[in-house]
C-alpha positions as CSV (number, residue, x, y, z in Angstrom):
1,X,66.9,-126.5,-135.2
2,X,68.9,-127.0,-138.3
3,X,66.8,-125.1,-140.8
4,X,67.1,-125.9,-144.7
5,X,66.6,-122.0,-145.5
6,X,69.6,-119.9,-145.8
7,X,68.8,-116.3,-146.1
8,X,71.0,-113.5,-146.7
9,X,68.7,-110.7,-148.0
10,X,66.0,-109.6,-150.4
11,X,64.8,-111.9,-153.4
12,X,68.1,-113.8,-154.1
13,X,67.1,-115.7,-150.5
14,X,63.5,-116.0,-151.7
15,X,65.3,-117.5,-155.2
16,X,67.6,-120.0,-153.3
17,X,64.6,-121.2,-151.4
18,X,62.5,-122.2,-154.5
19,X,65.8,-124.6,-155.5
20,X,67.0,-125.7,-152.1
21,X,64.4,-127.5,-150.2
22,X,64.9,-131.2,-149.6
23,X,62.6,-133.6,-150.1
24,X,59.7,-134.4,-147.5
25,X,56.7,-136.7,-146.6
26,X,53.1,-135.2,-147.2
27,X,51.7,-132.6,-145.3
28,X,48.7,-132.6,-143.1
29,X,47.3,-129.5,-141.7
30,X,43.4,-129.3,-139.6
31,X,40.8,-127.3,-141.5
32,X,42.4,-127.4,-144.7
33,X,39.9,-126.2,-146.9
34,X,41.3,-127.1,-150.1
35,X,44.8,-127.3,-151.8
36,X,47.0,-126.6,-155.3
37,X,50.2,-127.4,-156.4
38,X,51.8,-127.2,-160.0
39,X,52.4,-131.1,-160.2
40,X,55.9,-129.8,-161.5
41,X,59.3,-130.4,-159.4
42,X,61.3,-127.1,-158.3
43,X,59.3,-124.8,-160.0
44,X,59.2,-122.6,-156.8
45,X,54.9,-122.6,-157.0
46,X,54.0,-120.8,-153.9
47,X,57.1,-118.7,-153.8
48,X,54.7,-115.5,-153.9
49,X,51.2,-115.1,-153.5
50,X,49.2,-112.2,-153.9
51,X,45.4,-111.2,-152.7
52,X,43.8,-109.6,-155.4
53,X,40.4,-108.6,-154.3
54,X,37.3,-110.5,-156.4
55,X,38.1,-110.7,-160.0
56,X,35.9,-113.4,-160.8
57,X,32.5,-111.4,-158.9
58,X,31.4,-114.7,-156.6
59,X,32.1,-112.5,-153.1
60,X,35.6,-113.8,-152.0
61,X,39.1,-112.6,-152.8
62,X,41.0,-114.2,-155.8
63,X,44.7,-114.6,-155.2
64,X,47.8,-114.7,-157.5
65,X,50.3,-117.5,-157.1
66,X,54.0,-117.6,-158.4
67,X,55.8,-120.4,-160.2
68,X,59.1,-118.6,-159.6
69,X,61.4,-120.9,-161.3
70,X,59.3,-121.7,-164.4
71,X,58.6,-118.0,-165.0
72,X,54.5,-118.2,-164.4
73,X,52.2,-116.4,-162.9
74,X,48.6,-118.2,-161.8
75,X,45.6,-116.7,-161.0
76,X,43.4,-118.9,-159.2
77,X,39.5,-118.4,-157.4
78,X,39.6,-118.0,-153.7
79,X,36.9,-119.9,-152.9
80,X,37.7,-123.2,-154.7
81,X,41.5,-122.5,-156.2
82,X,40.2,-123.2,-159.9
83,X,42.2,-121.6,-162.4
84,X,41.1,-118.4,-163.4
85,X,44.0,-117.8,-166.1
86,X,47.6,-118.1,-166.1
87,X,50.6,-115.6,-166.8
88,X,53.8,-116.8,-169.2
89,X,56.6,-114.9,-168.2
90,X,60.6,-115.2,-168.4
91,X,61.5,-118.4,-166.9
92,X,65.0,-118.2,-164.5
93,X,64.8,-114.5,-164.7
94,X,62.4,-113.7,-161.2
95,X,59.5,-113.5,-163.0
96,X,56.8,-113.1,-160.1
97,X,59.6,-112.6,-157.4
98,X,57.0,-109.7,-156.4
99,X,53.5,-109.2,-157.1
100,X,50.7,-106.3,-156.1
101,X,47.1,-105.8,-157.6
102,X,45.0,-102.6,-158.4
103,X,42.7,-101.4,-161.1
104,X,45.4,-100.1,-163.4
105,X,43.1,-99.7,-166.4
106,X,40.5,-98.0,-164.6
107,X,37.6,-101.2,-165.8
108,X,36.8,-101.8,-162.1
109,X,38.5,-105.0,-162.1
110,X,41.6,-105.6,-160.0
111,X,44.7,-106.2,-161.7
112,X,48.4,-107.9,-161.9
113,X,51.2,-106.3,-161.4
114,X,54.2,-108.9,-161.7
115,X,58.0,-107.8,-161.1
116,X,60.8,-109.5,-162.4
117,X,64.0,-107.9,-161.0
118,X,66.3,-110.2,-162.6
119,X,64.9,-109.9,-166.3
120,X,68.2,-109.3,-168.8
121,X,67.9,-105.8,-170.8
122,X,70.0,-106.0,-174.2
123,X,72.5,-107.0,-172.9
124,X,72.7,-110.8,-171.1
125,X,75.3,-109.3,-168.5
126,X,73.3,-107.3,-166.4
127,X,69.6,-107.3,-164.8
128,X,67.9,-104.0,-165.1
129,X,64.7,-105.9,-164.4
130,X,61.2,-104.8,-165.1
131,X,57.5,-105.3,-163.9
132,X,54.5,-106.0,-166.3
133,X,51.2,-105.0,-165.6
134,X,48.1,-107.6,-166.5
135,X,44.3,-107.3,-166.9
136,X,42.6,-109.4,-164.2
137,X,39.5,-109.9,-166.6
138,X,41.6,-112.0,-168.7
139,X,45.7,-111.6,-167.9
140,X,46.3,-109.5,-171.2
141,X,48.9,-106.8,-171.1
142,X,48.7,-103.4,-169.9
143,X,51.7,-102.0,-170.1
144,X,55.5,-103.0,-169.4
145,X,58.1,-101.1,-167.2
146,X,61.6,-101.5,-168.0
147,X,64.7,-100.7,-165.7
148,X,67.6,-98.5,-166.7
149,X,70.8,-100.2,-168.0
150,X,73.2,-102.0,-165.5
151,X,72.0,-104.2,-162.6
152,X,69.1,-102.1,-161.4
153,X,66.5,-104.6,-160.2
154,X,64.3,-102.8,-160.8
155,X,60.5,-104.6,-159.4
156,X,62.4,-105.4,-156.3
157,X,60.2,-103.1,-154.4
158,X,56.4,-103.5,-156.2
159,X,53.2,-102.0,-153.9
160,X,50.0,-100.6,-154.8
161,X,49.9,-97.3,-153.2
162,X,45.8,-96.5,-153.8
163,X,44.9,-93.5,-156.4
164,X,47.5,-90.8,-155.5
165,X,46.3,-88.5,-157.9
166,X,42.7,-88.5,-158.4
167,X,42.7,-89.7,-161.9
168,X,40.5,-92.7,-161.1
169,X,43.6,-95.9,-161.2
170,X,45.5,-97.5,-158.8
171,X,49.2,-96.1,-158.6
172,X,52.0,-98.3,-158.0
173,X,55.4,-98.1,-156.2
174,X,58.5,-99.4,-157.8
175,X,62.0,-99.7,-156.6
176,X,65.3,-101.3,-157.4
177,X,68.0,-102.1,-155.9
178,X,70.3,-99.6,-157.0
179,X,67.5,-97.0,-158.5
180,X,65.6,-94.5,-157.2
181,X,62.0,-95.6,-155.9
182,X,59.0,-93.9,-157.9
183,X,55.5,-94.2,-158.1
184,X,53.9,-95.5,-161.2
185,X,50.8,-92.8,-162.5
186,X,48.9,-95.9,-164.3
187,X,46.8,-93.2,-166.4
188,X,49.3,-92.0,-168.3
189,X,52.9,-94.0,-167.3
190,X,54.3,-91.2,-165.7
191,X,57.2,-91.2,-163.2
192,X,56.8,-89.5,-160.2
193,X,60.1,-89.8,-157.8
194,X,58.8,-91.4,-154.1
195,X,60.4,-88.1,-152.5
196,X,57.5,-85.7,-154.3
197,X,54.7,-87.9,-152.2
198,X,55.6,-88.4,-148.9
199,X,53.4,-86.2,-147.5
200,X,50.8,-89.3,-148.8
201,X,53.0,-91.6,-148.2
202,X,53.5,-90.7,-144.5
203,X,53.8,-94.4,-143.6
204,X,57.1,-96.0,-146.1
205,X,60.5,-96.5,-144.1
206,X,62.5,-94.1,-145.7
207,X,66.0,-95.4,-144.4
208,X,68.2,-97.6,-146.4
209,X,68.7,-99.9,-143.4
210,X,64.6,-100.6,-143.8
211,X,64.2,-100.4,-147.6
212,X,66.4,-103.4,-147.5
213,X,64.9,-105.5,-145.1
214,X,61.2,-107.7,-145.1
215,X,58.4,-105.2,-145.6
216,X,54.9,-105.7,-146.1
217,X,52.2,-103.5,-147.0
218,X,49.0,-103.5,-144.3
219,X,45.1,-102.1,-144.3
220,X,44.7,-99.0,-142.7
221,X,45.0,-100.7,-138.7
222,X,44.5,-97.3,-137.0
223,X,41.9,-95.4,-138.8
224,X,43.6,-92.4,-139.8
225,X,42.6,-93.1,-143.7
226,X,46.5,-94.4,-144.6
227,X,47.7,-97.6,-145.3
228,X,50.0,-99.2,-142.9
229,X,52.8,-100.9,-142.8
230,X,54.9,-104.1,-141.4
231,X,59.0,-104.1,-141.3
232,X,60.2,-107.9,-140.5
233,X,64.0,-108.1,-138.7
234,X,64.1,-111.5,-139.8
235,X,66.6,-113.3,-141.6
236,X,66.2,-116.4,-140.0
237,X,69.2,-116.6,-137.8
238,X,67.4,-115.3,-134.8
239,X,64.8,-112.1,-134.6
240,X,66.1,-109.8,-131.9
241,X,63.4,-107.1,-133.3
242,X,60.5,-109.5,-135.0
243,X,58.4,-107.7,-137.2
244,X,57.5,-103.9,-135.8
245,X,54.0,-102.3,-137.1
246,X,54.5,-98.8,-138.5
247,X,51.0,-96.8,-138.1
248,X,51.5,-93.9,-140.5
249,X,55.0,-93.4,-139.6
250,X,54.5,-94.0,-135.8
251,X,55.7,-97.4,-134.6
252,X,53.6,-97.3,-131.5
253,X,52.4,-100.7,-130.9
254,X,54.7,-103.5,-129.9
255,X,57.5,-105.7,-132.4
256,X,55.0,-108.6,-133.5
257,X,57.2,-111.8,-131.9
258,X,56.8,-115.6,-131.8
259,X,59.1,-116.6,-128.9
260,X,60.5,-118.8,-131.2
261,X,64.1,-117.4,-132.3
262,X,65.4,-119.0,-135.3
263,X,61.9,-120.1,-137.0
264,X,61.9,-117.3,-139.3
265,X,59.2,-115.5,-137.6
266,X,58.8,-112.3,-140.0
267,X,59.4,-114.2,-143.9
268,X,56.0,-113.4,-144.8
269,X,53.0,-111.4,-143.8
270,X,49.9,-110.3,-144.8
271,X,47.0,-108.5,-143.4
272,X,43.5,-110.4,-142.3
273,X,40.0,-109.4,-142.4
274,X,38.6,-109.0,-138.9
275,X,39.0,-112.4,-136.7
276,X,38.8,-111.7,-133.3
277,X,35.8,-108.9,-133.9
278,X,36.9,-105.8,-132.5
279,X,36.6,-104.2,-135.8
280,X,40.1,-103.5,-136.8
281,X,41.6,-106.1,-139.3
282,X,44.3,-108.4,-138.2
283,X,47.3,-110.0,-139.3
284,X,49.1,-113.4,-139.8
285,X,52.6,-113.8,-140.2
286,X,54.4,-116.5,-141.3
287,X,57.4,-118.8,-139.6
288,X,58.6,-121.3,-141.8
289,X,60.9,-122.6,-140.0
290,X,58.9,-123.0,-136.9
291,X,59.6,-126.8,-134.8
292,X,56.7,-127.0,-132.6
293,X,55.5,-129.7,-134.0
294,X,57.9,-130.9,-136.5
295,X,61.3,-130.2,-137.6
296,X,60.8,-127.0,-140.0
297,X,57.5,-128.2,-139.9
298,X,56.3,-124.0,-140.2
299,X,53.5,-122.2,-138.4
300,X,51.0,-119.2,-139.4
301,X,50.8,-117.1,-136.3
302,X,47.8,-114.2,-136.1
303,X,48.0,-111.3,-134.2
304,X,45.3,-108.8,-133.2
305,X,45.4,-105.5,-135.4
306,X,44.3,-102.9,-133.1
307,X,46.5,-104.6,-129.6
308,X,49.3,-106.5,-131.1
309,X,48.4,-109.1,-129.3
310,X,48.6,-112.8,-130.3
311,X,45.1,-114.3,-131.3
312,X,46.1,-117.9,-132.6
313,X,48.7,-120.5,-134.3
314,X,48.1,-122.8,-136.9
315,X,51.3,-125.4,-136.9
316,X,52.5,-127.5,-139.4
317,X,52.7,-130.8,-138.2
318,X,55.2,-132.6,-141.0
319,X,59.2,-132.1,-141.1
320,X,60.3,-130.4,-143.8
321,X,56.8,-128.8,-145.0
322,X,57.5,-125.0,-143.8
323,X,54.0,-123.7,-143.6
324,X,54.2,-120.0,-144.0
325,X,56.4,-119.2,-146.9
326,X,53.8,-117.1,-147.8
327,X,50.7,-115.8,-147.0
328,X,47.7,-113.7,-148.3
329,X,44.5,-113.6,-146.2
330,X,41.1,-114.2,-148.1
331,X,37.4,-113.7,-147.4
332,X,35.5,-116.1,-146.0
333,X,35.4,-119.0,-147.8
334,X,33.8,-121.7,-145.9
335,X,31.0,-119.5,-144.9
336,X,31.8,-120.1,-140.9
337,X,32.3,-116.2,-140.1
338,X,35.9,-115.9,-140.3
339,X,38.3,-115.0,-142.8
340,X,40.5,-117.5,-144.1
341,X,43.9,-118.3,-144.6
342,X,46.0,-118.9,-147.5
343,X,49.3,-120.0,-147.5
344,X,52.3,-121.8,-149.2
345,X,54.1,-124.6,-148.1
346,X,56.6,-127.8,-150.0
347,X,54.9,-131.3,-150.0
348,X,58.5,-133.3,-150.9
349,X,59.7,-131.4,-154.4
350,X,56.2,-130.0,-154.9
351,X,55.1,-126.3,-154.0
352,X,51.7,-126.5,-152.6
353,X,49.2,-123.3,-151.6
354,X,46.4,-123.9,-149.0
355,X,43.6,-122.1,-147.4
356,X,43.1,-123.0,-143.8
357,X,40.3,-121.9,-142.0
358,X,40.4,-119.8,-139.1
359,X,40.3,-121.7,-135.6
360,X,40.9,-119.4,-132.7
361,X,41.9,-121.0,-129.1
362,X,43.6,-124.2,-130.8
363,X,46.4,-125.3,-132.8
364,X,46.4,-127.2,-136.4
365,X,46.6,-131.7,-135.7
366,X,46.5,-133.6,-138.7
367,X,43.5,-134.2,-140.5
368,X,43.0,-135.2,-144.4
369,X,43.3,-132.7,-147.1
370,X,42.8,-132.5,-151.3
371,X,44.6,-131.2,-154.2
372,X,43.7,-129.4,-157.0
373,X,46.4,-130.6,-159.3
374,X,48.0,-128.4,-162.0
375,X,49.7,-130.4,-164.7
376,X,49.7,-128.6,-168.0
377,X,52.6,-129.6,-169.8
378,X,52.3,-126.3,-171.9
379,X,53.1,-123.6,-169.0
C-alpha cells in the first residue's frame, strides 16, 4: 500500500493533506444520499467537519464543513446539504483546522466555534493562533479568543465541554500547543485553567503523550451522565494500539481495530446515533487509506457503542478517493430508521462531503451519486 498521506502529528499533517493529494477519477459510493464539494481546486473542503445539532429547526443535524486552505467555514442543512451560511476567515492561516458547536449565547440555537491555530498575532513571525465563536442563527460573531505572544497555537485543542457552571451556555475547551489548556466560561469570557475541573472532566487524557495524539470527543457511551472519549494511535504507518475508548477515565472496553495496518484506521471519528438498537449510540471511524477495494480507496468502519464490536463497513471503491477523512454522524435523513453518515473524501483536486446511508451486513459497490456544487467566486 503506498499511501499519498504523510502524517507526522497534529494539524500540520491535516494541513499537508489538504495540499498533497494527487489527482483521481470520480468516486462512486452505494447509498449516497447526496453530495457537496466547493467546485474550487486545493481548497482543502472537507478537511473538517463538524455536527452541530439542528440549527435550521427541520428535525436533522446541520453540520459545519471546512475549506481549510481558502480560510472558510460552511454551514450546510443535514438533510439536503443546502447552504445555510458561510464563514470568511483567514485564508493559509488554519482557519477551521478545528471546529466544536454549543449554544454560546444562551439563544437556544447551536453555535460555531472555529480555531485557527496558525493565525499570525502582531507580529508575522509567530502563530499564537485563536478561535472565533459564531452565531448559528446567522454566522455573526460572538466573541474572539486570542493566543498569547510566540507560537502558542492556540485552538489546537477546541471541544464543547457542556454547561460546567450552571450559567445556562455551552463552555468550551481550548488548548495550544505550547499553552496551558482552559475552559472557556461563554457567559462572561472567563478563563478557567483545565486543572480546576477535572473532577467534571473525569474523562480527558491528562498525559502529554495523549494530548498530542488523535482524540475525539464521544456521547456519553456508558451512562454514567459524562461525556466520553476516543484516543486514535494512528499516524498511518501502522496502528499497533487503534483507537482505545476511554469511559470516564476507565478504558475498559477493547482498542477499536480494522485489521487493516497501515490504512489509517483512527484519522477521524465521530460518534453515531443508535444503529444496531441496543440503545447505546455507536461510532464510525474513519480509514482513509483503506485498499479493500481500491488503492487508498478509504473505508468508514462502525463499531457497536456499548460492545466494541464491529457492526459494518462502507468502502470506497475508487483509487485515490480516501473516504473517511472525516466524519460526523447525522440524524436520519432518508427517513429509513438509521442514522446517517457524513463524511469527506477527494474526487480528483476537488474536496467532496457525502452522507451515506446506513447499510448493516454489506459493504458500499458503486452506484450513481449527485453534487450539490459550490461555486461562488466571492468566498
Amino acid at each position: 500500500m503506498h499511501a499519498v498521506l504523510r502524517l507526522s502529528c497534529g494539524f500540520l499533517s491535516a494541513l499537508s493533506w489538504a495540499a498533497g493529494l494527487a489527482t483521481a477519477a470520480p468516486v462512486a459510493w452505494q447509498e449516497t444520499l447526496y453530495s457537496t464539494q466547493s467546485g474550487k481546486a486545493w481548497d482543502g473542503y472537507g478537511l473538517r467537519l463538524e455536527a452541530l445539532g439542528d440549527v435550521d429547526g427541520d428535525g436533522i443535524s446541520d453540520v459545519a464543513v471546512s475549506s481549510v486552505s481558502r480560510g472558510v467555514v460552511r454551514v450546510l442543512s443535514g438533510r439536503e446539504g443546502a447552504e445555510l451560511f458561510s464563514i470568511k476567515g483567514q485564508s493559509g492561516k488554519g482557519f477551521g483546522l478545528t471546529l466544536a458547536h454549543g449554544d454560546f449565547d444562551g439563544d437556544g440555537t447551536p453555535d460555531v466555534a472555529v480555531g485557527a491555530p496558525l493565525a499570525s498575532g502582531s507580529s508575522s513571525e509567530h502563530e499564537p493562533g485563536a478561535v472565533w465563536l459564531y452565531s448559528g442563527r446567522d454566522g455573526s460573531l460572538i466573541h474572539v479568543i486570542r493566543g498569547g505572544s510566540g507560537d502558542h497555537h492556540l485552538g489546537r485543542t477546541l471541544f464543547s465541554v457542556g454547561d460546567l457552571d450552571g450559567g445556562g451556555q455551552e463552555d468550551l475547551l481550548v488548548g495550544g500547543l505550547r499553552s496551558e489548556a482552559f475552559v472557556l466560561r461563554t457567559e462572561d469570557q472567563s478563563r478557567v485553567p483545565v486543572q480546576r475541573q477535572v473532577a467534571i472532566l473525569q474523562a480527558l487524557p491528562d498525559s502529554q503523550e495523549a494530548v498530542d495524539s488523535l482524540w475525539f470527543q464521544l456521547g456519553d457511551l456508558d451512562g454514567d451522565g459524562v461525556r466520553d472519549w476516543a484516543l486514535s494511535a494512528s499516524l498511518w504507518a501502522g496502528e499497533p494500539l487503534g483507537v482505545q475508548l476511554i469511559l470516564s477515565g476507565d478504558a475498559s472496553l477493547p482498542a477499536l481495530k480494522s485489521g487493516r495496518p497501515g490504512d489509517g484506521f483512527g484519522w477521524s471519528l465521530a460518534s453515531l446515533d443508535d444503529v444496531d438498537g441496543d440503545g447505546v449510540s455507536d461510532i464510525v471511524v474513519g480509514a482513509p487509506g483503506d485498499d479493500t477495494l481500491a488503492r487508498d480507496g478509504g473505508a468508514l468502519h462502525v463499531f457497536s457503542g456499548r460492545t466494541a464490536q464491529h457492526r459494518f463497513t462502507i468502502h470506497g471503491t475508487r483509487a485515490r478517493g480516501m473516504l473517511g477523512g472525516a466524519v460526523v454522524g447525522l440524524g436520519d435523513v432518508n427517513e429509513d430508521g438509521l442514522p446517517d453518515i457524513g463524511a469527506s473524501f477527494q474526487e480528483g483536486a476537488l474536496g467532496v462531503f457525502g452522507v451515506f446511508a446506513s447499510v448493516p451486513g454489506r459493504s458500499a459497490a458503486p452506484s450513481d451519486w449527485s453534487f450539490r456544487d459550490f461555486r461562488d467566486s466571492d468566498l
